[in-house]
PDBQT receptor file of N, H, CA, C and O in Angstrom, charges set to zero:
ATOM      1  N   UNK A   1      -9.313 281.374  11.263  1.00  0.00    +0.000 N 
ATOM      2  CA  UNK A   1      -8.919 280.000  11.205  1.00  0.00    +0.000 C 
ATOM      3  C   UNK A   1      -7.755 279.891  10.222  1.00  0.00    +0.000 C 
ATOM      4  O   UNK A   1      -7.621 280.707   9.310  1.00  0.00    +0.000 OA
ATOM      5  N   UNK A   2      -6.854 278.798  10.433  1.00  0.00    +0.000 N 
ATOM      6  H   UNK A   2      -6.963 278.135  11.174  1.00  0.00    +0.000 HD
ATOM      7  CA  UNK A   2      -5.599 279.016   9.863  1.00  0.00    +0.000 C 
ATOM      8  C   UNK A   2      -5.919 277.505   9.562  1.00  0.00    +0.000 C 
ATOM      9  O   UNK A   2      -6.614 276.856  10.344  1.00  0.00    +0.000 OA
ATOM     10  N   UNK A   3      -5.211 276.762   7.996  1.00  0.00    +0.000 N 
ATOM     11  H   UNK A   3      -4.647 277.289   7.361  1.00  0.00    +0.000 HD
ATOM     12  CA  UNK A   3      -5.452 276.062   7.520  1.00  0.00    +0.000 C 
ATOM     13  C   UNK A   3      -4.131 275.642   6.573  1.00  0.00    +0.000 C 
ATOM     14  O   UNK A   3      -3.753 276.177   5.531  1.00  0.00    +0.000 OA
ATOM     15  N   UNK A   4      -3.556 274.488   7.302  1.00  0.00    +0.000 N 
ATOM     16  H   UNK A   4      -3.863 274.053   8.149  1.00  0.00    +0.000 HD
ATOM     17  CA  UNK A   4      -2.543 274.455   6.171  1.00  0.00    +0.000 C 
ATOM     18  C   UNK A   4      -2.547 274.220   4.743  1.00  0.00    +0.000 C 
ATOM     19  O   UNK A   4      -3.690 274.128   4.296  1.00  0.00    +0.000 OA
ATOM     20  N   UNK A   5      -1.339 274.055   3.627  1.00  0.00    +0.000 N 
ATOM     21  H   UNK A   5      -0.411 274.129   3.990  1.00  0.00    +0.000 HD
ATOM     22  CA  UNK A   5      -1.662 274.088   2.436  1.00  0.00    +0.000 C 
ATOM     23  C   UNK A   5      -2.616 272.812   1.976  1.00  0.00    +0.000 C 
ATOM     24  O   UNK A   5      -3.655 272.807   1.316  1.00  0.00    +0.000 OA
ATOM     25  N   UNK A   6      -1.982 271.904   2.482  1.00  0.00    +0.000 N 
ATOM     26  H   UNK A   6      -1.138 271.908   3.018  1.00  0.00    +0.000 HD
ATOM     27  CA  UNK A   6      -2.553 270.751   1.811  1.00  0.00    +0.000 C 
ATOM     28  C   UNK A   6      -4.246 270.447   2.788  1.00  0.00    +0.000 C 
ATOM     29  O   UNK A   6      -5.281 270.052   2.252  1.00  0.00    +0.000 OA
ATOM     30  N   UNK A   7      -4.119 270.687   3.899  1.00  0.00    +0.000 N 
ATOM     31  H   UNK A   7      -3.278 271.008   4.335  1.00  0.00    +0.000 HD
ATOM     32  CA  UNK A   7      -6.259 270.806   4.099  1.00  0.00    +0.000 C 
ATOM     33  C   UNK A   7      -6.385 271.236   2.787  1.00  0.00    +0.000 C 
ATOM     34  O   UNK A   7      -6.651 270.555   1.796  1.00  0.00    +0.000 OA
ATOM     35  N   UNK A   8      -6.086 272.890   2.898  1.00  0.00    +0.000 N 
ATOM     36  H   UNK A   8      -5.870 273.443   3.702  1.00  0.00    +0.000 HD
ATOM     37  CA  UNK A   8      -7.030 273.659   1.964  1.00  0.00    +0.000 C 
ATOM     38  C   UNK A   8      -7.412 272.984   0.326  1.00  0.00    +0.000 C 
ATOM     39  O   UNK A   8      -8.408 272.996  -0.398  1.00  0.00    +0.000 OA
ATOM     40  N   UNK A   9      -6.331 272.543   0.256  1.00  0.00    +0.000 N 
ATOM     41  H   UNK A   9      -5.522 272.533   0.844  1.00  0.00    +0.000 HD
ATOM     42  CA  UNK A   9      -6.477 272.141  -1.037  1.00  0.00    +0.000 C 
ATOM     43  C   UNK A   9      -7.340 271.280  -1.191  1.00  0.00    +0.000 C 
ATOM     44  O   UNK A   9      -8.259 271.382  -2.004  1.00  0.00    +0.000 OA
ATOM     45  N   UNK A  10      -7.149 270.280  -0.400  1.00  0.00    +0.000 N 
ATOM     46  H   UNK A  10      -6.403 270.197   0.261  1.00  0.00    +0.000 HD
ATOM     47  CA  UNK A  10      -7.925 269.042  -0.143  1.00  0.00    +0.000 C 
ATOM     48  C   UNK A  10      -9.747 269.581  -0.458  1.00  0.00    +0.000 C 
ATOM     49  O   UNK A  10     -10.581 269.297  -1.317  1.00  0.00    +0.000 OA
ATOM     50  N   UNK A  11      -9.727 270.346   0.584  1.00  0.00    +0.000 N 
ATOM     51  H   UNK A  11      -9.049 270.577   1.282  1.00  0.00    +0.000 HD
ATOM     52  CA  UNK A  11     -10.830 271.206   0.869  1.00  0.00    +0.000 C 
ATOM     53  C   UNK A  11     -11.661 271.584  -0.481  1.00  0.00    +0.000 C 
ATOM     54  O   UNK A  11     -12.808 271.216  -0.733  1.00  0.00    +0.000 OA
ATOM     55  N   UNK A  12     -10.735 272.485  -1.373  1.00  0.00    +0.000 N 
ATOM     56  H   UNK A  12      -9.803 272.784  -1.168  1.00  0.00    +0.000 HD
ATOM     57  CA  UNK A  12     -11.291 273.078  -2.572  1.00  0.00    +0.000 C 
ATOM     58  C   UNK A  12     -11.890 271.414  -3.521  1.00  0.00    +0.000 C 
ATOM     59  O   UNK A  12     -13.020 271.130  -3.920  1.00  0.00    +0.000 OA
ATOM     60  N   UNK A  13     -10.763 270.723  -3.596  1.00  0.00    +0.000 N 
ATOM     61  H   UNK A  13      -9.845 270.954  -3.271  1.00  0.00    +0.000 HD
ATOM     62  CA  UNK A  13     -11.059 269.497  -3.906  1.00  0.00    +0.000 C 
ATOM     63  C   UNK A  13     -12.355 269.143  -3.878  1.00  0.00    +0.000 C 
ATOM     64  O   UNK A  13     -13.078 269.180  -4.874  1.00  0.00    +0.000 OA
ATOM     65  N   UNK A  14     -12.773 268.729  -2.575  1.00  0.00    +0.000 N 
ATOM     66  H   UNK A  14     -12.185 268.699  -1.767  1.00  0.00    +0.000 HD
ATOM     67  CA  UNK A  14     -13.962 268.305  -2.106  1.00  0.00    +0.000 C 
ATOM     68  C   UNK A  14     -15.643 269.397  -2.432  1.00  0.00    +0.000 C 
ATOM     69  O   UNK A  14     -16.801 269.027  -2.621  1.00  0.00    +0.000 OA
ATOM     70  N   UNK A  15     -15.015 270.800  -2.370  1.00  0.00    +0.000 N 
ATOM     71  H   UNK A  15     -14.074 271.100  -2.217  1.00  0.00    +0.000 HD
ATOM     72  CA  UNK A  15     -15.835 271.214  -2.692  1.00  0.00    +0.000 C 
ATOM     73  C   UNK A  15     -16.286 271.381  -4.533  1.00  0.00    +0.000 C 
ATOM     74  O   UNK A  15     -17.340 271.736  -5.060  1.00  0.00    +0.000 OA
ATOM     75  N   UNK A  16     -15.074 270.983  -5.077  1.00  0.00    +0.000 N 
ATOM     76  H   UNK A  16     -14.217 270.694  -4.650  1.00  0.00    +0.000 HD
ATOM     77  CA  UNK A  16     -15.540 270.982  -6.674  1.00  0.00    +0.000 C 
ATOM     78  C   UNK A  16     -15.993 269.876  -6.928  1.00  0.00    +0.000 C 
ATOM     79  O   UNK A  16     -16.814 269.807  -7.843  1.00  0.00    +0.000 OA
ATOM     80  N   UNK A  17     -15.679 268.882  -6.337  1.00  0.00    +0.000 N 
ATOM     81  H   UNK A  17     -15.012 268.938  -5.594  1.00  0.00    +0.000 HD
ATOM     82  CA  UNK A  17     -16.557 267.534  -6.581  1.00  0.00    +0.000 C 
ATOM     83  C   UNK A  17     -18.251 267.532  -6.258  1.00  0.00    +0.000 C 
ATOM     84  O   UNK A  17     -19.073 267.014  -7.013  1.00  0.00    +0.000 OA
ATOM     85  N   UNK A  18     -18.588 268.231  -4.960  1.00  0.00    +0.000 N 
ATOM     86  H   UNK A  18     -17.920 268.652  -4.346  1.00  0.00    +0.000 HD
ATOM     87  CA  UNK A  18     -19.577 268.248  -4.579  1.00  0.00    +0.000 C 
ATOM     88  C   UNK A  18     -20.748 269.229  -5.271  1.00  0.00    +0.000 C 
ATOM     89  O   UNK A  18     -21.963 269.053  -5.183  1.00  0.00    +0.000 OA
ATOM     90  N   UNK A  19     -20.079 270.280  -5.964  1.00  0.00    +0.000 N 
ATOM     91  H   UNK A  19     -19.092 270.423  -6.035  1.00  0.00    +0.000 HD
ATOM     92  CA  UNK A  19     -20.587 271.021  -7.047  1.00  0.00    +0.000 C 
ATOM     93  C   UNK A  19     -20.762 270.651  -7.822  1.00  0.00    +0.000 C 
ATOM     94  O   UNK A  19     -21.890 271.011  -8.161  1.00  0.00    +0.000 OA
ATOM     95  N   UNK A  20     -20.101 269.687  -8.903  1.00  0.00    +0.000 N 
ATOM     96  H   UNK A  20     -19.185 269.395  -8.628  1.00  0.00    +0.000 HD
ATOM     97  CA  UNK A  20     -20.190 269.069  -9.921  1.00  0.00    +0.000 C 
ATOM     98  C   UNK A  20     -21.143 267.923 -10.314  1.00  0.00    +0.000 C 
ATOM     99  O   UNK A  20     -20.905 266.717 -10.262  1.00  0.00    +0.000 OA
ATOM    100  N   UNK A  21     -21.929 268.356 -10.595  1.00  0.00    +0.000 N 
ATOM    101  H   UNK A  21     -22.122 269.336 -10.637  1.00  0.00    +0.000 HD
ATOM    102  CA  UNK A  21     -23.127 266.917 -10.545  1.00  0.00    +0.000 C 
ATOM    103  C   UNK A  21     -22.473 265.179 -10.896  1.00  0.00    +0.000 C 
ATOM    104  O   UNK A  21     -22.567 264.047 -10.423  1.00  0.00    +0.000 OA
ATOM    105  N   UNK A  22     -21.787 265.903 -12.044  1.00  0.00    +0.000 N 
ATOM    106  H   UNK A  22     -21.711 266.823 -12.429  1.00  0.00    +0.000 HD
ATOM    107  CA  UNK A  22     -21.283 264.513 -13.079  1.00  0.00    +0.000 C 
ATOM    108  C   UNK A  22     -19.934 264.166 -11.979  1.00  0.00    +0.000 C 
ATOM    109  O   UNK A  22     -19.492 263.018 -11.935  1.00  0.00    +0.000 OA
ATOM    110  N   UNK A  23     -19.404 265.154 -11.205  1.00  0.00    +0.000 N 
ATOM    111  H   UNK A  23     -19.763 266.087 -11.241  1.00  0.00    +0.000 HD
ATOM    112  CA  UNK A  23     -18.439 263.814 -10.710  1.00  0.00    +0.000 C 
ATOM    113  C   UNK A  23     -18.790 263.696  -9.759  1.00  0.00    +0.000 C 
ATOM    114  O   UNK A  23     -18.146 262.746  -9.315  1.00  0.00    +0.000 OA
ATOM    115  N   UNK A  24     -19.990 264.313  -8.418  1.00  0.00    +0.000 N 
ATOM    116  H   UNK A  24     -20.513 265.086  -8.778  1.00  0.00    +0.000 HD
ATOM    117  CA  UNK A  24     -20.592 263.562  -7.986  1.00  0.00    +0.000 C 
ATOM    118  C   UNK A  24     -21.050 262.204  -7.727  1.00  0.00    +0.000 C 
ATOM    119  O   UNK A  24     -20.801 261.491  -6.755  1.00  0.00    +0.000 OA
ATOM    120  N   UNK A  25     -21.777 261.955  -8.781  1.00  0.00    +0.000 N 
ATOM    121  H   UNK A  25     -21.980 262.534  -9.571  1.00  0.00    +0.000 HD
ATOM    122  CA  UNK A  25     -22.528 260.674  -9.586  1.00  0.00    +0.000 C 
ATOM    123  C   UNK A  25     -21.157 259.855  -9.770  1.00  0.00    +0.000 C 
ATOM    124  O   UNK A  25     -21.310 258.634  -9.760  1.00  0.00    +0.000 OA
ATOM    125  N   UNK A  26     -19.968 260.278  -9.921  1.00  0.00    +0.000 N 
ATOM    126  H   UNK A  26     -19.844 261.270  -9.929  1.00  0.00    +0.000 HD
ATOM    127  CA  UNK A  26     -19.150 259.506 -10.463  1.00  0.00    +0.000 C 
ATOM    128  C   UNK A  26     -18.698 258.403  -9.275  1.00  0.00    +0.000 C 
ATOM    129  O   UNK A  26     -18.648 257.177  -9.171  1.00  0.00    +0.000 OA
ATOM    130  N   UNK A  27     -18.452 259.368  -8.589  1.00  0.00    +0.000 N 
ATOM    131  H   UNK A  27     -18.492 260.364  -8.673  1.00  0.00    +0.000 HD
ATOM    132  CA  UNK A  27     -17.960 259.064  -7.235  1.00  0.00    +0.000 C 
ATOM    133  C   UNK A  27     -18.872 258.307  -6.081  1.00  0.00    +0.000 C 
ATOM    134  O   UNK A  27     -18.493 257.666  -5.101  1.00  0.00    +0.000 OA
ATOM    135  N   UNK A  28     -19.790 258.514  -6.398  1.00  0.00    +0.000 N 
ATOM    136  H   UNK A  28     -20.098 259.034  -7.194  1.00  0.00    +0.000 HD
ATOM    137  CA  UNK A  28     -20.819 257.202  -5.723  1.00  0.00    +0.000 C 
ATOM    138  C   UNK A  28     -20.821 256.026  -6.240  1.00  0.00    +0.000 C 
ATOM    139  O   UNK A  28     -20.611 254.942  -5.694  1.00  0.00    +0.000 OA
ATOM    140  N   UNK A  29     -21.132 256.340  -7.608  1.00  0.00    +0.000 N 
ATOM    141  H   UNK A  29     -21.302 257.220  -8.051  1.00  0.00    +0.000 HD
ATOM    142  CA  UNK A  29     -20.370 254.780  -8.433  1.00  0.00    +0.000 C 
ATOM    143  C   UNK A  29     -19.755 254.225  -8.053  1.00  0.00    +0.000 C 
ATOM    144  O   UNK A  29     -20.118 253.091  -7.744  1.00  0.00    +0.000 OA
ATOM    145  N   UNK A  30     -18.063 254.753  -7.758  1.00  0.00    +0.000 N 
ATOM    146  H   UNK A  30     -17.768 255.675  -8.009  1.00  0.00    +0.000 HD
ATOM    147  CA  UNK A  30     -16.993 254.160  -7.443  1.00  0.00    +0.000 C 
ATOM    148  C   UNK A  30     -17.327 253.618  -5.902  1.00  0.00    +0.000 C 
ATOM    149  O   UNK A  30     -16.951 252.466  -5.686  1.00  0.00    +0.000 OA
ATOM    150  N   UNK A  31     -17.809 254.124  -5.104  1.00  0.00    +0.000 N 
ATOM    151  H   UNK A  31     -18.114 255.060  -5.280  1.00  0.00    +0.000 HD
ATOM    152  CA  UNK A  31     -17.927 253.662  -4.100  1.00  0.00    +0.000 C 
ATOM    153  C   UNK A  31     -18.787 252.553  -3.998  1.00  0.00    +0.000 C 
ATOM    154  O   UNK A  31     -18.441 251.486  -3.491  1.00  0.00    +0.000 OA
ATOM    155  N   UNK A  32     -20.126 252.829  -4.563  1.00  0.00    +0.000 N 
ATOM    156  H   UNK A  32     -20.407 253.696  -4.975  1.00  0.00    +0.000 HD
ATOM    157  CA  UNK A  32     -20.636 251.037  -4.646  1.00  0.00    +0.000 C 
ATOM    158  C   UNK A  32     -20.116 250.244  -5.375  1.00  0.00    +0.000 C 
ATOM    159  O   UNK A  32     -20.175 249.131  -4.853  1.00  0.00    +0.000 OA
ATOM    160  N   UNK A  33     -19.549 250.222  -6.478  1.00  0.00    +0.000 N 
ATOM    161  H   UNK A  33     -19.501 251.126  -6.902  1.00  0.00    +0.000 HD
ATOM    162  CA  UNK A  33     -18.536 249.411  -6.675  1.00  0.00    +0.000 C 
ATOM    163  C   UNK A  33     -17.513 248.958  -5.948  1.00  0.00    +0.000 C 
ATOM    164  O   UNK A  33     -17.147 247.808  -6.189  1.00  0.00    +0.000 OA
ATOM    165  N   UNK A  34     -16.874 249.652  -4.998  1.00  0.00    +0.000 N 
ATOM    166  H   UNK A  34     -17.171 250.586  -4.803  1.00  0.00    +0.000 HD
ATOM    167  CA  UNK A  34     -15.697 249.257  -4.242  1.00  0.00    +0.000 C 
ATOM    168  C   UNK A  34     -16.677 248.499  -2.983  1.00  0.00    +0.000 C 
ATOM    169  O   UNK A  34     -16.032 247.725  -2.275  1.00  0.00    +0.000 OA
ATOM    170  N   UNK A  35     -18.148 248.646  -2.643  1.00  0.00    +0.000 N 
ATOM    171  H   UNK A  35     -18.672 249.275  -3.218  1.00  0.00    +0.000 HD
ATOM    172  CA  UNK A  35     -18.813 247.813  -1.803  1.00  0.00    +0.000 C 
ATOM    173  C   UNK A  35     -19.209 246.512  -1.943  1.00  0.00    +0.000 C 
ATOM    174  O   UNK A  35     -19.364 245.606  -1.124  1.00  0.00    +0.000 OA
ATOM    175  N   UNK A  36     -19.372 246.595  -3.355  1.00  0.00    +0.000 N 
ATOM    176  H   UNK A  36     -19.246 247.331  -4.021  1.00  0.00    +0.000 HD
ATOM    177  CA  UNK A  36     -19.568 245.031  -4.348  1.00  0.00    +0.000 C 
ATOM    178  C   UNK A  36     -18.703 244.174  -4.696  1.00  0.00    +0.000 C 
ATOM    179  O   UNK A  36     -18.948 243.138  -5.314  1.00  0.00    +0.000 OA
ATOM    180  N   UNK A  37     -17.124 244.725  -4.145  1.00  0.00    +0.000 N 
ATOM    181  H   UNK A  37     -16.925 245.567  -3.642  1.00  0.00    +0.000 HD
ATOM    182  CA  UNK A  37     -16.093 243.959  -4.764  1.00  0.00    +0.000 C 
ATOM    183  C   UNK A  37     -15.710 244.026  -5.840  1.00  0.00    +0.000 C 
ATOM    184  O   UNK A  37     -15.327 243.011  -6.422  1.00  0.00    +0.000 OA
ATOM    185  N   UNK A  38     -15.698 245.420  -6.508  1.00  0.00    +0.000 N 
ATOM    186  H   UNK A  38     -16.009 246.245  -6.035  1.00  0.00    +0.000 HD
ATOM    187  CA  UNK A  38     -15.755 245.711  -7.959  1.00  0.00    +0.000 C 
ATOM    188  C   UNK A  38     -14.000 246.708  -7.598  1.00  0.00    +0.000 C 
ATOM    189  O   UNK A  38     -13.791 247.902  -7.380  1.00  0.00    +0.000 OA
ATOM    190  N   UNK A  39     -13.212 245.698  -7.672  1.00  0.00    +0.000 N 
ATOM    191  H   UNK A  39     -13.381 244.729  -7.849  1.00  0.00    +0.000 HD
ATOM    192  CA  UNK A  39     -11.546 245.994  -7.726  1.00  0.00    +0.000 C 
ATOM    193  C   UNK A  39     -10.455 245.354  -8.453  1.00  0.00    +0.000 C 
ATOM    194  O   UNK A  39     -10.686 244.490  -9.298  1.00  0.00    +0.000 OA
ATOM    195  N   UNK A  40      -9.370 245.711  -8.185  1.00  0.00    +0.000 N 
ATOM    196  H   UNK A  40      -9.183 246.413  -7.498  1.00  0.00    +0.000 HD
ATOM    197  CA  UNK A  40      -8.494 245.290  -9.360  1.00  0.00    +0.000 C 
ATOM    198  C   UNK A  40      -7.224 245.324  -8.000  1.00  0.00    +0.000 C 
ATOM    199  O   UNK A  40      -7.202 246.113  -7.055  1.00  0.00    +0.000 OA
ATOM    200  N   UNK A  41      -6.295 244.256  -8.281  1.00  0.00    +0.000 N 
ATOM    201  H   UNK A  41      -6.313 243.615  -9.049  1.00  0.00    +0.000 HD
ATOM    202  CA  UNK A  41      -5.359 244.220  -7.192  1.00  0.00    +0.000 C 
ATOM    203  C   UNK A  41      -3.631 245.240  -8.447  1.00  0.00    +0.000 C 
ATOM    204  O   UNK A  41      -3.655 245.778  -9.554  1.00  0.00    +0.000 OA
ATOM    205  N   UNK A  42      -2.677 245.045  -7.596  1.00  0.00    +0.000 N 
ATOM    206  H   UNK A  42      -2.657 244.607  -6.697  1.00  0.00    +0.000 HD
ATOM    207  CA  UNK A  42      -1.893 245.507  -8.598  1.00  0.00    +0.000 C 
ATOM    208  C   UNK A  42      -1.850 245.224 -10.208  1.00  0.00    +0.000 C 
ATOM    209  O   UNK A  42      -2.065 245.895 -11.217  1.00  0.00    +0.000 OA
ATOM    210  N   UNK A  43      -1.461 243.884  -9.922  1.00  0.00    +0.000 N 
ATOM    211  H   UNK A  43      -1.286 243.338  -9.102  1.00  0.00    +0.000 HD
ATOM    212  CA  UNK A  43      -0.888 243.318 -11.185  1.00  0.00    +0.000 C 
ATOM    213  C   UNK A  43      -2.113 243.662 -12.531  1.00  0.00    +0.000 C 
ATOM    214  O   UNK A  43      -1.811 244.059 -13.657  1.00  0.00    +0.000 OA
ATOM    215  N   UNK A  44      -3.515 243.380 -12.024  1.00  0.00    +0.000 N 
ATOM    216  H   UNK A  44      -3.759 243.058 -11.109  1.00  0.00    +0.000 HD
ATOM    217  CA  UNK A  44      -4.520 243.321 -13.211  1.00  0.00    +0.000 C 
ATOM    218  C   UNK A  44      -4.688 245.471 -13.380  1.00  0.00    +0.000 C 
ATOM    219  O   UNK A  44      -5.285 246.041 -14.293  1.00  0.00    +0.000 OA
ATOM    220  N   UNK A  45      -3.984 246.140 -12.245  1.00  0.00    +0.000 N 
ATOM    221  H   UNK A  45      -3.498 245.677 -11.503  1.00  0.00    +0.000 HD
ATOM    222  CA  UNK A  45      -3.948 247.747 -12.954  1.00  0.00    +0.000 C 
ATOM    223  C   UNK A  45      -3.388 248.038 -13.499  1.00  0.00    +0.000 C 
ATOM    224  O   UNK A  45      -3.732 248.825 -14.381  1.00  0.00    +0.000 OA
ATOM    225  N   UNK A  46      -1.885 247.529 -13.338  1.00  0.00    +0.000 N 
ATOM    226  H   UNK A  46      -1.606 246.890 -12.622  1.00  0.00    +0.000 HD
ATOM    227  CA  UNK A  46      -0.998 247.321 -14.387  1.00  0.00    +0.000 C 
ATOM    228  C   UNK A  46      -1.215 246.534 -15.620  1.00  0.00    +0.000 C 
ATOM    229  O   UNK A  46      -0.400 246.317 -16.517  1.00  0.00    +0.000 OA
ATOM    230  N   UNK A  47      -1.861 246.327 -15.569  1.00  0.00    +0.000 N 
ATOM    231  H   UNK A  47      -2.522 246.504 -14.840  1.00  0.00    +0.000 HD
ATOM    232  CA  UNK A  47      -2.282 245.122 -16.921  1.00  0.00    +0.000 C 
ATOM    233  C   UNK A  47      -3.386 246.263 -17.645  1.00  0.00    +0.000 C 
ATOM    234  O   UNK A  47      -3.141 246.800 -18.725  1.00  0.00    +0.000 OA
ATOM    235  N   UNK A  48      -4.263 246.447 -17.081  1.00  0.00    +0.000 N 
ATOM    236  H   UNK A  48      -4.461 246.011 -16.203  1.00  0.00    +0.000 HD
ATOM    237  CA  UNK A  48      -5.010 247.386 -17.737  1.00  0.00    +0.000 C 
ATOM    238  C   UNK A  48      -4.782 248.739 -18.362  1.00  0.00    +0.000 C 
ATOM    239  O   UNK A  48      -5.243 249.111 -19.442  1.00  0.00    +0.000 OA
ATOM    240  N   UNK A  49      -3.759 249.653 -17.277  1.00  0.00    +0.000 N 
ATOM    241  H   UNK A  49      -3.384 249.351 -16.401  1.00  0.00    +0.000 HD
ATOM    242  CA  UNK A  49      -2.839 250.710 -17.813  1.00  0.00    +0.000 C 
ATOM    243  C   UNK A  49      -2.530 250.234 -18.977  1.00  0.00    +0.000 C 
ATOM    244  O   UNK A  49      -3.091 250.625 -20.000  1.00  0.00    +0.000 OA
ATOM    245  N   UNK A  50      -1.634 249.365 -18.965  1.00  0.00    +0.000 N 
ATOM    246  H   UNK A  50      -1.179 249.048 -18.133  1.00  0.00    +0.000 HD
ATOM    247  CA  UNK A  50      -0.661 248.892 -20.439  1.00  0.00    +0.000 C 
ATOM    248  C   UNK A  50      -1.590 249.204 -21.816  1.00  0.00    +0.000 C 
ATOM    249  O   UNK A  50      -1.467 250.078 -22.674  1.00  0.00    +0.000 OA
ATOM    250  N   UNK A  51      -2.805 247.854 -21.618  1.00  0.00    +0.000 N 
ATOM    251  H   UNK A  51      -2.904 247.144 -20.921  1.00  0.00    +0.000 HD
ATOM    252  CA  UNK A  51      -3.838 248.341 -22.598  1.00  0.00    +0.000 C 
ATOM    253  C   UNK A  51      -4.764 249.287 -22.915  1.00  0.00    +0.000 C 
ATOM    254  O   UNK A  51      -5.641 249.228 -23.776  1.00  0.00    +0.000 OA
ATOM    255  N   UNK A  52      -4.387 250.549 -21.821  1.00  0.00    +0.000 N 
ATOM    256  H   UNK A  52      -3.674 250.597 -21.122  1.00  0.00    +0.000 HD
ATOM    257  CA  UNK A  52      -4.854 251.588 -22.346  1.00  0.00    +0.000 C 
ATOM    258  C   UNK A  52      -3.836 252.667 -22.892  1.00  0.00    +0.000 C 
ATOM    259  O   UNK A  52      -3.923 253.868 -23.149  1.00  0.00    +0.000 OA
ATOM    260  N   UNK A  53      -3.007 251.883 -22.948  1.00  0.00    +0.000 N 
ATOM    261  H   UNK A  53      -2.936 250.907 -22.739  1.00  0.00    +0.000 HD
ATOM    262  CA  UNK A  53      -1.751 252.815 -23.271  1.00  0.00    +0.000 C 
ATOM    263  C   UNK A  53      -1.291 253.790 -22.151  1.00  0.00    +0.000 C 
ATOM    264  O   UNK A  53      -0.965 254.973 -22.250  1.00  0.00    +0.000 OA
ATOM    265  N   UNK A  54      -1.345 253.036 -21.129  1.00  0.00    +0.000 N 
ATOM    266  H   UNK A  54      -1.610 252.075 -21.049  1.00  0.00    +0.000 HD
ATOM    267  CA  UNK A  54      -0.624 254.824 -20.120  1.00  0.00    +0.000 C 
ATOM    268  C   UNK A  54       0.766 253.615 -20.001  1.00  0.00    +0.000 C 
ATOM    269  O   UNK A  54       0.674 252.489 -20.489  1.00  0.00    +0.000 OA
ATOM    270  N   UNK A  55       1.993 254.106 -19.275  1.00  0.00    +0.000 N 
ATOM    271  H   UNK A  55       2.068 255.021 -18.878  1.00  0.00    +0.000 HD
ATOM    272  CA  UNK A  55       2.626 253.693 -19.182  1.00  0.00    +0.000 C 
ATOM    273  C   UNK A  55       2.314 253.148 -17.134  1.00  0.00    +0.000 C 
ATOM    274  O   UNK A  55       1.445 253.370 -16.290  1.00  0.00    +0.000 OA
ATOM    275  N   UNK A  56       3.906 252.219 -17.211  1.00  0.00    +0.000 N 
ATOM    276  H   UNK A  56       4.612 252.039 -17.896  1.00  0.00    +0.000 HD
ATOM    277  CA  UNK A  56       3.219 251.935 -15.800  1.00  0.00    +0.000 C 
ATOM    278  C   UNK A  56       4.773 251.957 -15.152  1.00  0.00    +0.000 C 
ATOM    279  O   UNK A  56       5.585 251.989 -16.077  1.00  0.00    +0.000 OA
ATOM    280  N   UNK A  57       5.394 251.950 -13.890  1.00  0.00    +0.000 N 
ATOM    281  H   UNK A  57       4.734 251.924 -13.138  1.00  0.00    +0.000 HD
ATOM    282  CA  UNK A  57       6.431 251.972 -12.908  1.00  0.00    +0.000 C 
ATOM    283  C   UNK A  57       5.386 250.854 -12.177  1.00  0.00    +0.000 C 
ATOM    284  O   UNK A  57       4.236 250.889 -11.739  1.00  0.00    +0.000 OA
ATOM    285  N   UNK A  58       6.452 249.851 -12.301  1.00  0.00    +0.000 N 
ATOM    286  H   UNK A  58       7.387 249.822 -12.657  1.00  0.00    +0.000 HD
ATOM    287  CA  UNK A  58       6.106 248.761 -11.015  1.00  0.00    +0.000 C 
ATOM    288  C   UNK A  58       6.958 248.574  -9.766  1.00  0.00    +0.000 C 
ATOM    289  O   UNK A  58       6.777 247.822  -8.808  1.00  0.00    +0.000 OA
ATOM    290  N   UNK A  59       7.648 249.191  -9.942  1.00  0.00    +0.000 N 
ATOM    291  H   UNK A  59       7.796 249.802 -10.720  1.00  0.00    +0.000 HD
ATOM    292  CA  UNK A  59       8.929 249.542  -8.704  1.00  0.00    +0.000 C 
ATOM    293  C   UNK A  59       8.315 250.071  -7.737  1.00  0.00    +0.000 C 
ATOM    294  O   UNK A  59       8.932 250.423  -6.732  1.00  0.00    +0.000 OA
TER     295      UNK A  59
């Protein structure tokens, strides 16, 4: 089977998540949250970046 770069990667991806207990767990979180309406549109990620200090490109 022949697999281009980015599957594979994808692939390894998926399989270190699924190994990983803790980001497992993490990642279900996020998903019932994103089922509950637990989101942020642009402007309030950018708002939040800022106060965590990352920088932000709004362009």
């Amino acid at each position: 089977m022949l697999l281009g770069a980015d599957d594979y990667d994808a692939m390894r991806e998926t399989i270190a998540v699924l190994s990983d207990p803790s980001l497992l767990i993490a990642h279900q979180e996020g998903v019932q949250a994103l089922s509950e309406g637990d989101v942020l549109d642009s402007d309030q990620l950018a708002k939040a970046m800022k106060n965590a200090g990352r920088s932000v490109d709004t362009k």
